[in-house]
PDB file of N, CA, C and O in Angstrom:
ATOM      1  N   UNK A   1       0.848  -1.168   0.000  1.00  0.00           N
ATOM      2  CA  UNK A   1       0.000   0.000   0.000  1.00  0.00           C
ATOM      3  C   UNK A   1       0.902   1.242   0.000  1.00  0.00           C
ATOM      4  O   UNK A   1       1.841   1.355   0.787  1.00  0.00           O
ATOM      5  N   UNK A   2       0.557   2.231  -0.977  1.00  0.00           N
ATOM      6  CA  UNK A   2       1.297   3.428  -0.958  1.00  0.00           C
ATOM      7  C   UNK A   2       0.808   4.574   0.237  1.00  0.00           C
ATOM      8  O   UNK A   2      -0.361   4.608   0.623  1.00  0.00           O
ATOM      9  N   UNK A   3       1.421   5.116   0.545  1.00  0.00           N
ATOM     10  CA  UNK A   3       0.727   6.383   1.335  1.00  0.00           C
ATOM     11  C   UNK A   3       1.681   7.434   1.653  1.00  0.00           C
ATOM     12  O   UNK A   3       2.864   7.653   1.913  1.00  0.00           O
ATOM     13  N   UNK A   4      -0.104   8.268   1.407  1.00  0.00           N
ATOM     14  CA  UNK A   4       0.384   9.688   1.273  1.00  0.00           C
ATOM     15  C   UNK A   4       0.108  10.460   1.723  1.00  0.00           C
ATOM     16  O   UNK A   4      -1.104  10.322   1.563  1.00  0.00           O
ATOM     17  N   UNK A   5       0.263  11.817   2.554  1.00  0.00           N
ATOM     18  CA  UNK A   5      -0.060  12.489   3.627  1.00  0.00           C
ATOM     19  C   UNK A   5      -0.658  14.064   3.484  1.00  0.00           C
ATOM     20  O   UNK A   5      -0.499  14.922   2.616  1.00  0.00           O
ATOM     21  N   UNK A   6      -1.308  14.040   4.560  1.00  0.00           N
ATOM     22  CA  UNK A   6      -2.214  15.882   4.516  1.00  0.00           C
ATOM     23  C   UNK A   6      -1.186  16.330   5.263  1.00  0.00           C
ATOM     24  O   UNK A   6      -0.718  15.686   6.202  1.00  0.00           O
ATOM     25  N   UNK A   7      -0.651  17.797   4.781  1.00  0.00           N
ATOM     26  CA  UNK A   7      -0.216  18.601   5.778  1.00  0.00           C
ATOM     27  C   UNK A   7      -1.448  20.015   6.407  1.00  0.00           C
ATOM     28  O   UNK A   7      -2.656  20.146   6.207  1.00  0.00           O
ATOM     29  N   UNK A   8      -0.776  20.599   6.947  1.00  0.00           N
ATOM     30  CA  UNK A   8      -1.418  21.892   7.837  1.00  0.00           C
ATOM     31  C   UNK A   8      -2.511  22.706   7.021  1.00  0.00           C
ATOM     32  O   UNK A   8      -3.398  23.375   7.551  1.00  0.00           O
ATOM     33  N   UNK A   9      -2.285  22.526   5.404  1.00  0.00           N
ATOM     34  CA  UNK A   9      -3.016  23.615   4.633  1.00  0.00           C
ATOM     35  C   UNK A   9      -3.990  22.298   3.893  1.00  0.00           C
ATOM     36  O   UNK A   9      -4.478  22.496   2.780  1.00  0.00           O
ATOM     37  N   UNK A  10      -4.147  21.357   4.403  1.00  0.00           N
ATOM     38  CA  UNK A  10      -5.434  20.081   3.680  1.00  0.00           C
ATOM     39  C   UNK A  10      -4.735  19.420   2.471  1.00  0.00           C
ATOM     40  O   UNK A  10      -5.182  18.398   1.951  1.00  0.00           O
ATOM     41  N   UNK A  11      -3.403  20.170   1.965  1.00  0.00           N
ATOM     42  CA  UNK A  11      -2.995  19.437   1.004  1.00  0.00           C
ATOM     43  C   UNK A  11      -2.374  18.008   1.078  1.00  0.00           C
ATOM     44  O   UNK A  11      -1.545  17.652   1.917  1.00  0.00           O
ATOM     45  N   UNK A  12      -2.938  17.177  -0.004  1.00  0.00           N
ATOM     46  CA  UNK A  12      -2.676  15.481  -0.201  1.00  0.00           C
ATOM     47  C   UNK A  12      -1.280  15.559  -1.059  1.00  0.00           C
ATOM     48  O   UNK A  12      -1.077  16.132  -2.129  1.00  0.00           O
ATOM     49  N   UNK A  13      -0.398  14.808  -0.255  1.00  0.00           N
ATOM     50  CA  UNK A  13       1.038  14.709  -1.103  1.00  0.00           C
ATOM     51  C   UNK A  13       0.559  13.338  -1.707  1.00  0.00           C
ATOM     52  O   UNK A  13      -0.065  12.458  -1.114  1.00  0.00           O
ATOM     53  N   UNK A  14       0.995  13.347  -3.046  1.00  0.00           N
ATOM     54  CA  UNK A  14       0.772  11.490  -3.889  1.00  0.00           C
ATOM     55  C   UNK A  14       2.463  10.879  -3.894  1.00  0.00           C
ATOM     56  O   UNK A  14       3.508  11.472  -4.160  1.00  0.00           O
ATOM     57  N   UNK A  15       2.372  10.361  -3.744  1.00  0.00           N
ATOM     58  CA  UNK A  15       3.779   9.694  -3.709  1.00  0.00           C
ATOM     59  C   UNK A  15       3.957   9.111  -4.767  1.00  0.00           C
ATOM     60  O   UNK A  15       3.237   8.339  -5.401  1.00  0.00           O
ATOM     61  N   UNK A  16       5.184   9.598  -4.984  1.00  0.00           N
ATOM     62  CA  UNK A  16       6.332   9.657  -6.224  1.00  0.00           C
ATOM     63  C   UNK A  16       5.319   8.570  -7.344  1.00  0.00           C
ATOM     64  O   UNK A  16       4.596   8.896  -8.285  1.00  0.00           O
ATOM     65  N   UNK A  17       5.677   7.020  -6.699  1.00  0.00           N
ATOM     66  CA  UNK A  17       5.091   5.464  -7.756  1.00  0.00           C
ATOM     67  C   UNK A  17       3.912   6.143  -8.048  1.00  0.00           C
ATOM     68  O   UNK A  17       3.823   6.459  -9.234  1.00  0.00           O
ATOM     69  N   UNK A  18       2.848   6.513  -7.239  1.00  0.00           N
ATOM     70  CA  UNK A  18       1.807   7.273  -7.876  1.00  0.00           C
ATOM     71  C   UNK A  18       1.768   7.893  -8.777  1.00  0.00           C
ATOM     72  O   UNK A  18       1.188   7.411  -9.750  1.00  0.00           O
ATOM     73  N   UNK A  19       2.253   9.003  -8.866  1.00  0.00           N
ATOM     74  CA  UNK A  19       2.873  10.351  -9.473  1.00  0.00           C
ATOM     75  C   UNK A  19       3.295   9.541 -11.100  1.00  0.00           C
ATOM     76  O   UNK A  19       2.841   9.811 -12.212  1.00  0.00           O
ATOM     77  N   UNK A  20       4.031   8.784 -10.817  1.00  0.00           N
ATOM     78  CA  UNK A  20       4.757   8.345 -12.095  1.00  0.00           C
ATOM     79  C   UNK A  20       4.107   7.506 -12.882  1.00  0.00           C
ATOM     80  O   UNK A  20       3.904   7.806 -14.058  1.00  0.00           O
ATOM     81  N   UNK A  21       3.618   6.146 -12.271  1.00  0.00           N
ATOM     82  CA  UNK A  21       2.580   5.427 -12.846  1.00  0.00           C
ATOM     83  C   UNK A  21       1.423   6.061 -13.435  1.00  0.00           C
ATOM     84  O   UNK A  21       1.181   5.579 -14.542  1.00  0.00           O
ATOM     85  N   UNK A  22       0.423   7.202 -12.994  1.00  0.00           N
ATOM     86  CA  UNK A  22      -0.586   7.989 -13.753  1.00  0.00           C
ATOM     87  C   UNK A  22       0.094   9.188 -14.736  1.00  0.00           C
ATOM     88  O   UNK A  22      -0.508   9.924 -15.518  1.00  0.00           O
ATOM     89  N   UNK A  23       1.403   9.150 -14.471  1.00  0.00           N
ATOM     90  CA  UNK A  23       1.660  10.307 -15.438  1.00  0.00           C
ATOM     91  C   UNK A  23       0.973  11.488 -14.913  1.00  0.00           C
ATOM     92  O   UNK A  23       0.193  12.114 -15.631  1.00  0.00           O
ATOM     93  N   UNK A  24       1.220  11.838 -13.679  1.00  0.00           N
ATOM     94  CA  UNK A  24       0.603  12.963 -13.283  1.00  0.00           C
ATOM     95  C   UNK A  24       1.397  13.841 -13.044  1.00  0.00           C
ATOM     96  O   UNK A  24       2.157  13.540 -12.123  1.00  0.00           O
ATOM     97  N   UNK A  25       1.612  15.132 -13.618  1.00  0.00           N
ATOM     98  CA  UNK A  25       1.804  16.706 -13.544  1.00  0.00           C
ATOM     99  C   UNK A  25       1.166  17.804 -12.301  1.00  0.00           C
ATOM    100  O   UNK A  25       0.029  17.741 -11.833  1.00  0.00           O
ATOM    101  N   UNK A  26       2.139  18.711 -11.961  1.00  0.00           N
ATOM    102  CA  UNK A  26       2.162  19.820 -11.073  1.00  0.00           C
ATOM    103  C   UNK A  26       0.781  20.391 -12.315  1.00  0.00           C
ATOM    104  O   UNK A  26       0.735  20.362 -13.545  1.00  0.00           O
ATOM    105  N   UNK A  27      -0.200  20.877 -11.252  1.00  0.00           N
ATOM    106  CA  UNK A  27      -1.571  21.983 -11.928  1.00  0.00           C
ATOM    107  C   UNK A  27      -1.874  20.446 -12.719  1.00  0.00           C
ATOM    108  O   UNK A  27      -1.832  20.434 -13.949  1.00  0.00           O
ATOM    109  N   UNK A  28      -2.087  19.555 -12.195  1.00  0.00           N
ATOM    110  CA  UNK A  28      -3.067  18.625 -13.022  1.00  0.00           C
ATOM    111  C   UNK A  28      -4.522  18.922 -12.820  1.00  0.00           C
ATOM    112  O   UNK A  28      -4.679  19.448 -11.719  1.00  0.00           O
ATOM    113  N   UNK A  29      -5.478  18.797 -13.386  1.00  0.00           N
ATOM    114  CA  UNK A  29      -7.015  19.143 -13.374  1.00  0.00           C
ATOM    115  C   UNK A  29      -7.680  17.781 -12.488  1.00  0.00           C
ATOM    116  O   UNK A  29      -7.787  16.732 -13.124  1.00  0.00           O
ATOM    117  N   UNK A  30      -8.111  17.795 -11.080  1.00  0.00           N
ATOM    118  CA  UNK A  30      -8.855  17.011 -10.743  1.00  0.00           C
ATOM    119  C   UNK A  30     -10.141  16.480 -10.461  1.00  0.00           C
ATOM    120  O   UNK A  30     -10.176  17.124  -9.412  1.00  0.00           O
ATOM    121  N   UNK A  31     -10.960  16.031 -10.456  1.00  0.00           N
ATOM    122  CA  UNK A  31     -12.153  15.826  -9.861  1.00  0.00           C
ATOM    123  C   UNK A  31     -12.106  14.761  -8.496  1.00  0.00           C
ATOM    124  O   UNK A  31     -11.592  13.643  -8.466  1.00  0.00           O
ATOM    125  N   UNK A  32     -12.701  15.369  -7.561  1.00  0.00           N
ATOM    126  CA  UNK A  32     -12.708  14.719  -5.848  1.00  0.00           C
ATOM    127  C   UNK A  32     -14.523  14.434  -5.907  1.00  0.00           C
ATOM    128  O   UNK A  32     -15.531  15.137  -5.971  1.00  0.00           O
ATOM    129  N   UNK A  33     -14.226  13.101  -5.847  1.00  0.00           N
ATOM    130  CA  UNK A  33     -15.790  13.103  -5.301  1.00  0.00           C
ATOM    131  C   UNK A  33     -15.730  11.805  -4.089  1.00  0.00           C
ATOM    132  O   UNK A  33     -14.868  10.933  -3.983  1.00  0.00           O
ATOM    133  N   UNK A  34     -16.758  11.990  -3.380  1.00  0.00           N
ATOM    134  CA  UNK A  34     -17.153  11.093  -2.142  1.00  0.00           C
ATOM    135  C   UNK A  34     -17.644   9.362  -2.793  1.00  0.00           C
ATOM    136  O   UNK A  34     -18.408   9.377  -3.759  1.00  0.00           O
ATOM    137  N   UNK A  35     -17.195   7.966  -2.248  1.00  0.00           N
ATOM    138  CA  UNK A  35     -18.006   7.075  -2.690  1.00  0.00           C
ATOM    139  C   UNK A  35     -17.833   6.340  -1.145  1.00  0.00           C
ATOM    140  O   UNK A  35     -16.841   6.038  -0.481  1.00  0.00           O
ATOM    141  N   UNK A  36     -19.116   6.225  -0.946  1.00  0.00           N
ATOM    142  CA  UNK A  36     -19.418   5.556   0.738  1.00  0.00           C
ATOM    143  C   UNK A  36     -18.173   6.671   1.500  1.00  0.00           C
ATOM    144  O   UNK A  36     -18.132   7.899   1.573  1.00  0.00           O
ATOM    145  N   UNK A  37     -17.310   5.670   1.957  1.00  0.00           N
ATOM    146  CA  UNK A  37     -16.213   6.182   2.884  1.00  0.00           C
ATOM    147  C   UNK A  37     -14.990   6.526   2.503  1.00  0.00           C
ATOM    148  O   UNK A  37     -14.168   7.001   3.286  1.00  0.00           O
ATOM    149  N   UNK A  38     -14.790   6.337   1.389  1.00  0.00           N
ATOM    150  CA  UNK A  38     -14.097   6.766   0.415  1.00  0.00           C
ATOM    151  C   UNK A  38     -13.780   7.748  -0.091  1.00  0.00           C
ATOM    152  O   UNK A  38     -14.547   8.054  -1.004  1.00  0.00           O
ATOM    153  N   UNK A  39     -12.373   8.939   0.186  1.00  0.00           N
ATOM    154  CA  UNK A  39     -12.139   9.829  -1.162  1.00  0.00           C
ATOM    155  C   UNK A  39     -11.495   9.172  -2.682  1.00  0.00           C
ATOM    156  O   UNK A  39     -10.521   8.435  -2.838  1.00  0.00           O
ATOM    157  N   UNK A  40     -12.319   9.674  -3.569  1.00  0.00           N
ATOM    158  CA  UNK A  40     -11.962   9.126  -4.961  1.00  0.00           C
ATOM    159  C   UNK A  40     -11.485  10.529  -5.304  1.00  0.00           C
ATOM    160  O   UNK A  40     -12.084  11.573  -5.046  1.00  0.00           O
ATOM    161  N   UNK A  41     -10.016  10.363  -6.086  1.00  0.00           N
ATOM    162  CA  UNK A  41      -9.642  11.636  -6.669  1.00  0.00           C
ATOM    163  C   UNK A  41      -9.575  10.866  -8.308  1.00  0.00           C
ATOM    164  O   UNK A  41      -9.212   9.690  -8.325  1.00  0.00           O
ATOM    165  N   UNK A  42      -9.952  11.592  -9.749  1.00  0.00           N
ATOM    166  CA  UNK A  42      -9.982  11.244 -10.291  1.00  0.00           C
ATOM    167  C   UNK A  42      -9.440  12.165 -11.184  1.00  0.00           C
ATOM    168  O   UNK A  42     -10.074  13.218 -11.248  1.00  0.00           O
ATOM    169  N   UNK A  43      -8.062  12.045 -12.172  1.00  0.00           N
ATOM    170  CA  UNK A  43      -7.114  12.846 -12.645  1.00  0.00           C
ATOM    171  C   UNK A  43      -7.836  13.087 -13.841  1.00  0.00           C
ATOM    172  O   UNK A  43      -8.571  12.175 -14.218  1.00  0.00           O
ATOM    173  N   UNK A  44      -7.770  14.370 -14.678  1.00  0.00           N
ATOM    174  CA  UNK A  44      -8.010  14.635 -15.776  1.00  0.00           C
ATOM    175  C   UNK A  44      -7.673  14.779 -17.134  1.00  0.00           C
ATOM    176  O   UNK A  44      -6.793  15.621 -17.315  1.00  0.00           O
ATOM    177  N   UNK A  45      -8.078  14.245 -18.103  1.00  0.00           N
ATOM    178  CA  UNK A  45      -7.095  14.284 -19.428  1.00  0.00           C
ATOM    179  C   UNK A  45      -7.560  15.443 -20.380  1.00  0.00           C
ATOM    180  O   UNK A  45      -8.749  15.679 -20.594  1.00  0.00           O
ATOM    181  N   UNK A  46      -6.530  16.136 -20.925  1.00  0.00           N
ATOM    182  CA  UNK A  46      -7.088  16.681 -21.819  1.00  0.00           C
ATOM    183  C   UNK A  46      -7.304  15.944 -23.639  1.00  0.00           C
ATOM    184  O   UNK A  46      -6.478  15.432 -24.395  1.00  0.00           O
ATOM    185  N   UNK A  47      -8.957  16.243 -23.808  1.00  0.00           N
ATOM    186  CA  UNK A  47      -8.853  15.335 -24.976  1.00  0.00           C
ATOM    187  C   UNK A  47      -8.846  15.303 -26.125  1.00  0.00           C
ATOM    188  O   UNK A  47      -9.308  16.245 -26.769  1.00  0.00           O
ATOM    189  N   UNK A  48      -8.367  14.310 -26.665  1.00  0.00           N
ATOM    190  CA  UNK A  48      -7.115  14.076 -27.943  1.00  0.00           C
ATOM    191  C   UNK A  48      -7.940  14.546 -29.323  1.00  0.00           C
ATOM    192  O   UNK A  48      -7.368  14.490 -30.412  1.00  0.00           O
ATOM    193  N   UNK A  49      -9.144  14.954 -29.221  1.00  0.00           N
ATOM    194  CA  UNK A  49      -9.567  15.156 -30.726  1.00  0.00           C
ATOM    195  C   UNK A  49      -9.732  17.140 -30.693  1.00  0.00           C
ATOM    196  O   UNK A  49     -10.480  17.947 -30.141  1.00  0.00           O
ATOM    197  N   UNK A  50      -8.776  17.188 -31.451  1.00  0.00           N
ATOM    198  CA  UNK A  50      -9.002  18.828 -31.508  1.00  0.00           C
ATOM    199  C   UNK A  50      -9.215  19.641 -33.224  1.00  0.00           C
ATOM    200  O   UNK A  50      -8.895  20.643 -33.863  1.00  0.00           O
ATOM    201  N   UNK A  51      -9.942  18.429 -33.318  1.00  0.00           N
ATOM    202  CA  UNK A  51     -10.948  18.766 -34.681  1.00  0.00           C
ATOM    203  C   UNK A  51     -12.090  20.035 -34.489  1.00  0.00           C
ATOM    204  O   UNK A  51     -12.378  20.805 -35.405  1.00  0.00           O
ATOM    205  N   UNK A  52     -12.524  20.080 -33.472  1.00  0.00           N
ATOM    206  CA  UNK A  52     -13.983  20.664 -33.264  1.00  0.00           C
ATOM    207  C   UNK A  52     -13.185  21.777 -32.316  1.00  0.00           C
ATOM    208  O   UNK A  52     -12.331  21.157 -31.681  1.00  0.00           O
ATOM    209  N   UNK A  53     -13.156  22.972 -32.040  1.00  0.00           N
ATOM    210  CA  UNK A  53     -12.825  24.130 -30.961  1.00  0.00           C
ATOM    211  C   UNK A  53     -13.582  24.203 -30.228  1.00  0.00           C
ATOM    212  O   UNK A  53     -14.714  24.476 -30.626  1.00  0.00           O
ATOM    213  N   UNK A  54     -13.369  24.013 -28.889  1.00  0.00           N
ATOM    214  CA  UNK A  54     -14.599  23.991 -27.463  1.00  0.00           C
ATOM    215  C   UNK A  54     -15.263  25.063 -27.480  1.00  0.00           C
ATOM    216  O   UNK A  54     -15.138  25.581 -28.590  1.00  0.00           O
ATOM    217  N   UNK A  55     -16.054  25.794 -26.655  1.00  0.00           N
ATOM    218  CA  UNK A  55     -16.628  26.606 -26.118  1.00  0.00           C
ATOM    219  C   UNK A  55     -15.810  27.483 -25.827  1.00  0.00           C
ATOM    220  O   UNK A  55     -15.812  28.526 -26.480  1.00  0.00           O
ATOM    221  N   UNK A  56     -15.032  27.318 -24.929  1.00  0.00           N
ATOM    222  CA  UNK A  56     -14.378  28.302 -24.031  1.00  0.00           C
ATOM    223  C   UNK A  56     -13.031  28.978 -25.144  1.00  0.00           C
ATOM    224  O   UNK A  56     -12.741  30.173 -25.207  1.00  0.00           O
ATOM    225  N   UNK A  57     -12.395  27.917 -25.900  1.00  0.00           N
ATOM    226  CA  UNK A  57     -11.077  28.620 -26.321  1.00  0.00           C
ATOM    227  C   UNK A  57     -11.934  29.535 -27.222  1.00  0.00           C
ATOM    228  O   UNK A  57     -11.343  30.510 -27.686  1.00  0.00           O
ATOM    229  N   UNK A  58     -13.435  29.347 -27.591  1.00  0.00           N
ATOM    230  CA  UNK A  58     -13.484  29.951 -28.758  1.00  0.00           C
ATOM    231  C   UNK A  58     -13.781  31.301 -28.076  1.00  0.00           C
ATOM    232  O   UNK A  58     -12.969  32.171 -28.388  1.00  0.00           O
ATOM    233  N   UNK A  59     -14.690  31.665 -27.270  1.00  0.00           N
ATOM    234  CA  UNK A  59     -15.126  32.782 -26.379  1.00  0.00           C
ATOM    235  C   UNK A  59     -13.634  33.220 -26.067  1.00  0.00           C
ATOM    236  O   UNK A  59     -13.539  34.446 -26.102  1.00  0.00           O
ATOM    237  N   UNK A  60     -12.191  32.441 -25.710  1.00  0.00           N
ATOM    238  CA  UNK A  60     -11.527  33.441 -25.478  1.00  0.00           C
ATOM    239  C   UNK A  60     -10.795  34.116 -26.573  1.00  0.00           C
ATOM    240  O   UNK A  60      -9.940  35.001 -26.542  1.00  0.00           O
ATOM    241  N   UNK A  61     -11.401  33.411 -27.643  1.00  0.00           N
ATOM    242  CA  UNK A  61     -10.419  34.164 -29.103  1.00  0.00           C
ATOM    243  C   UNK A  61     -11.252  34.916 -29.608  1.00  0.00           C
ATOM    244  O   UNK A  61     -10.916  35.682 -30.511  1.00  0.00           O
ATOM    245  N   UNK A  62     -12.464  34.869 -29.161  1.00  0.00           N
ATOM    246  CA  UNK A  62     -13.405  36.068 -30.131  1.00  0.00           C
ATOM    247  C   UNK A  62     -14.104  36.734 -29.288  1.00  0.00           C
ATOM    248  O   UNK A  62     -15.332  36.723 -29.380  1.00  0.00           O
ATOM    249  N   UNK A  63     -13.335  37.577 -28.115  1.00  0.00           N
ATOM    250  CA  UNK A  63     -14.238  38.581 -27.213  1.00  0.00           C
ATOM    251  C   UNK A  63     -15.092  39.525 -27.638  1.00  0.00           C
ATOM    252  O   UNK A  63     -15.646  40.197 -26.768  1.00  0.00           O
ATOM    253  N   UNK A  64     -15.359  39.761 -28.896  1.00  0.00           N
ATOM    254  CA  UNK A  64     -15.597  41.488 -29.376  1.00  0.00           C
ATOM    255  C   UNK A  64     -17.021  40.720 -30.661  1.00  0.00           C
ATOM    256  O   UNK A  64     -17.889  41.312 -31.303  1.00  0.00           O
ATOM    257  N   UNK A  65     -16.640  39.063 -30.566  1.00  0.00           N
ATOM    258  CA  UNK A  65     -18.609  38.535 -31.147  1.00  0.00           C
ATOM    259  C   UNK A  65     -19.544  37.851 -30.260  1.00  0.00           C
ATOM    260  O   UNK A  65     -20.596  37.337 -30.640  1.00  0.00           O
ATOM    261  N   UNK A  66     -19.028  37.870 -28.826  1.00  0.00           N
ATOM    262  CA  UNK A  66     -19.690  37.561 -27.447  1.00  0.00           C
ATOM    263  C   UNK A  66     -20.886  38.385 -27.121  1.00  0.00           C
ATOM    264  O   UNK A  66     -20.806  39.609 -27.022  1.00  0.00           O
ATOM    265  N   UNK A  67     -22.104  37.659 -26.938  1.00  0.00           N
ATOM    266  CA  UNK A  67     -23.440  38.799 -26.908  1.00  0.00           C
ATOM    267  C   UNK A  67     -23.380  38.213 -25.490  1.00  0.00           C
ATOM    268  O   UNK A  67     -23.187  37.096 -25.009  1.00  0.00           O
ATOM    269  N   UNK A  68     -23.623  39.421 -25.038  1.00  0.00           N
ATOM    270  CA  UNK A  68     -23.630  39.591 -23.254  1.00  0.00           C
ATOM    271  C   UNK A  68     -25.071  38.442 -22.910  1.00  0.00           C
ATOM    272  O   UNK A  68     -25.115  37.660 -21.960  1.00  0.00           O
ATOM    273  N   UNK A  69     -26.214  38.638 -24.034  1.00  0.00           N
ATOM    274  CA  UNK A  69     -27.391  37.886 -23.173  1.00  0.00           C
ATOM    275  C   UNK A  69     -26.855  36.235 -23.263  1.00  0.00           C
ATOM    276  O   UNK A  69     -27.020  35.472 -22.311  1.00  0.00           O
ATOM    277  N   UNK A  70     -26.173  35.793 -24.589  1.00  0.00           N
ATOM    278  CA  UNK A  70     -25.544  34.739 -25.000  1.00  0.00           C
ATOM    279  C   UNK A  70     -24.812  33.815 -23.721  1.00  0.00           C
ATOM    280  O   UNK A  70     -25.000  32.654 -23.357  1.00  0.00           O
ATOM    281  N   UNK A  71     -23.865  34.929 -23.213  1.00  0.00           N
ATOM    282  CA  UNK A  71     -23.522  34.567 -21.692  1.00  0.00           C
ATOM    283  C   UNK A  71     -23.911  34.022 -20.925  1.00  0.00           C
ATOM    284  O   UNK A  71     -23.397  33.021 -20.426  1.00  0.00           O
ATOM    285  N   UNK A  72     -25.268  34.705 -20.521  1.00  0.00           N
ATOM    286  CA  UNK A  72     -25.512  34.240 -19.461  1.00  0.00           C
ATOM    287  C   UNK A  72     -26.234  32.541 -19.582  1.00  0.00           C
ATOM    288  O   UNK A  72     -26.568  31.879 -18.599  1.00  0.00           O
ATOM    289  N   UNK A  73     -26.331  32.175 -20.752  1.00  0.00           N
ATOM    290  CA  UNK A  73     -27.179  31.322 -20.945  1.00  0.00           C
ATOM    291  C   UNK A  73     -26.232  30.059 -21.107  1.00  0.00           C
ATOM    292  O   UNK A  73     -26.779  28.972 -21.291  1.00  0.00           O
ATOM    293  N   UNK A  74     -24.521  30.145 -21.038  1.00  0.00           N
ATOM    294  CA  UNK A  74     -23.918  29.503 -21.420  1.00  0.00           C
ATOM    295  C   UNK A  74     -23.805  27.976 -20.090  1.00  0.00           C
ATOM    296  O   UNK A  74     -23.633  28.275 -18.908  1.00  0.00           O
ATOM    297  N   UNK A  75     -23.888  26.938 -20.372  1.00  0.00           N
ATOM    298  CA  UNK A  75     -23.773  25.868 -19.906  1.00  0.00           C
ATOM    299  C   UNK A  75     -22.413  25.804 -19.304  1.00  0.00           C
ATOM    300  O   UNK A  75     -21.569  26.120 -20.142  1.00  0.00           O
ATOM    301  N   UNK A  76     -21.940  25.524 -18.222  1.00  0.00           N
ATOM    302  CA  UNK A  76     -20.701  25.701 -17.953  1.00  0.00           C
ATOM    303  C   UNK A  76     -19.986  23.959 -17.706  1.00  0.00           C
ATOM    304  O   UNK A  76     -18.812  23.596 -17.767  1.00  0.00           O
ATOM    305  N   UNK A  77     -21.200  23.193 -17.429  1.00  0.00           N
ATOM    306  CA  UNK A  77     -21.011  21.819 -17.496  1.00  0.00           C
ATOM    307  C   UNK A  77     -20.786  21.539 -18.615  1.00  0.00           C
ATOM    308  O   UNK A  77     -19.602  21.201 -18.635  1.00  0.00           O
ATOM    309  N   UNK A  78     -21.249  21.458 -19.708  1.00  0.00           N
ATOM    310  CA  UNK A  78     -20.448  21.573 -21.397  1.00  0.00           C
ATOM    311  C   UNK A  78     -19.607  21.840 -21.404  1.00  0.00           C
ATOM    312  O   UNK A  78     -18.719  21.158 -21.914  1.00  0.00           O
ATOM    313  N   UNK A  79     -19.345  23.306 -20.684  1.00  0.00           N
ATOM    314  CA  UNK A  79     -17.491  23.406 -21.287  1.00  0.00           C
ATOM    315  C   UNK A  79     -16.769  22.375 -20.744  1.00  0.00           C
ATOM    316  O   UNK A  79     -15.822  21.799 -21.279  1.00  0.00           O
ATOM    317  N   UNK A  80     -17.253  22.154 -19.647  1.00  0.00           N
ATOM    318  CA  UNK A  80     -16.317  21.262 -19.052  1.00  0.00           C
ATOM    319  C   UNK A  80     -16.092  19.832 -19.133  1.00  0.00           C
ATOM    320  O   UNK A  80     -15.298  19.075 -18.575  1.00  0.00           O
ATOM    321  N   UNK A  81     -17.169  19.653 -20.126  1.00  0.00           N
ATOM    322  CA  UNK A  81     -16.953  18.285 -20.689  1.00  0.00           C
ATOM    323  C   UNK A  81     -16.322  18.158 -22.074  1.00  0.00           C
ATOM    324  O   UNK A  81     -15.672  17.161 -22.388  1.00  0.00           O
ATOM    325  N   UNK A  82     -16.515  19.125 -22.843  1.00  0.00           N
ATOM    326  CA  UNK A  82     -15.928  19.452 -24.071  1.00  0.00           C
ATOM    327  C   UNK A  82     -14.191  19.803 -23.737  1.00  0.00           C
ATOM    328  O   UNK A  82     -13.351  19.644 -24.623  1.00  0.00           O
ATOM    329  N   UNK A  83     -13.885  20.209 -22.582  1.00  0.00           N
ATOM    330  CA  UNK A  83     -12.485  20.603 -22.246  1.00  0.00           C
ATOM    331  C   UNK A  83     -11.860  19.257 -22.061  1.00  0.00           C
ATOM    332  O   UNK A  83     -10.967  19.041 -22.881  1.00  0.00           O
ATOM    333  N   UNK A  84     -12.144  18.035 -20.980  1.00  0.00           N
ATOM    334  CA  UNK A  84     -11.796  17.357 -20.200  1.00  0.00           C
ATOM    335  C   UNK A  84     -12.735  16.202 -20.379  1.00  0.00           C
ATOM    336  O   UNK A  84     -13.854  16.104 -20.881  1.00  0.00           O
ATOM    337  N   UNK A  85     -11.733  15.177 -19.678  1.00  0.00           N
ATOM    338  CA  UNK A  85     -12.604  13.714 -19.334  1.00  0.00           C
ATOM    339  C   UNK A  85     -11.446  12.875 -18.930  1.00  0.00           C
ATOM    340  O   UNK A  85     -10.241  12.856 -19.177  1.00  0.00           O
ATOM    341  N   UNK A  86     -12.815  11.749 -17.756  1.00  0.00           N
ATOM    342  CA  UNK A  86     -11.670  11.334 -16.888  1.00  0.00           C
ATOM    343  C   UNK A  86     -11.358  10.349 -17.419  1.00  0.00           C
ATOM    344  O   UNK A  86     -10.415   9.687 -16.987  1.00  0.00           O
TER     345      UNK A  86
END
């Protein structure tokens, strides 16, 4: 069993075999969710088809054809599935 520790500020250190075996990166994108008694941390990929431009890169390359009512209506769970997956 590997283990890995909280310090003073809640942060989870992963240890190194961890770290290396998932191929996991400093600012990796996570999702934490609860199962029974369980923390599940579940690492994020960014994904491989970049045929189609998401939501978001496109809003940040075209600020000035953004309609303010457009905004507010925007799904933010989309982007975030169009960005990412676990």
């Amino acid at each position: 069993m590997t283990v890995g520790t909280v310090d003073e500020k809640w942060r989870v250190t992963i240890p190194k075999e961890v770290r290396a075996r998932g191929n996991i990166s400093v600012r990796s994108p996570v999702d934490i969710k609860w199962s029974r008694k369980q923390m599940v941390v579940v690492f994020l990929r960014k994904k491989r088809s970049a045929k189609r431009a998401d939501t978001l890169n496109w809003l940040l390359r075209h600020p000035a054809k953004v309609d303010p009512e457009k905004l507010k209506r925007i799904d933010l769970g989309r982007i975030k599935n169009e960005m990412w997956f676990a």
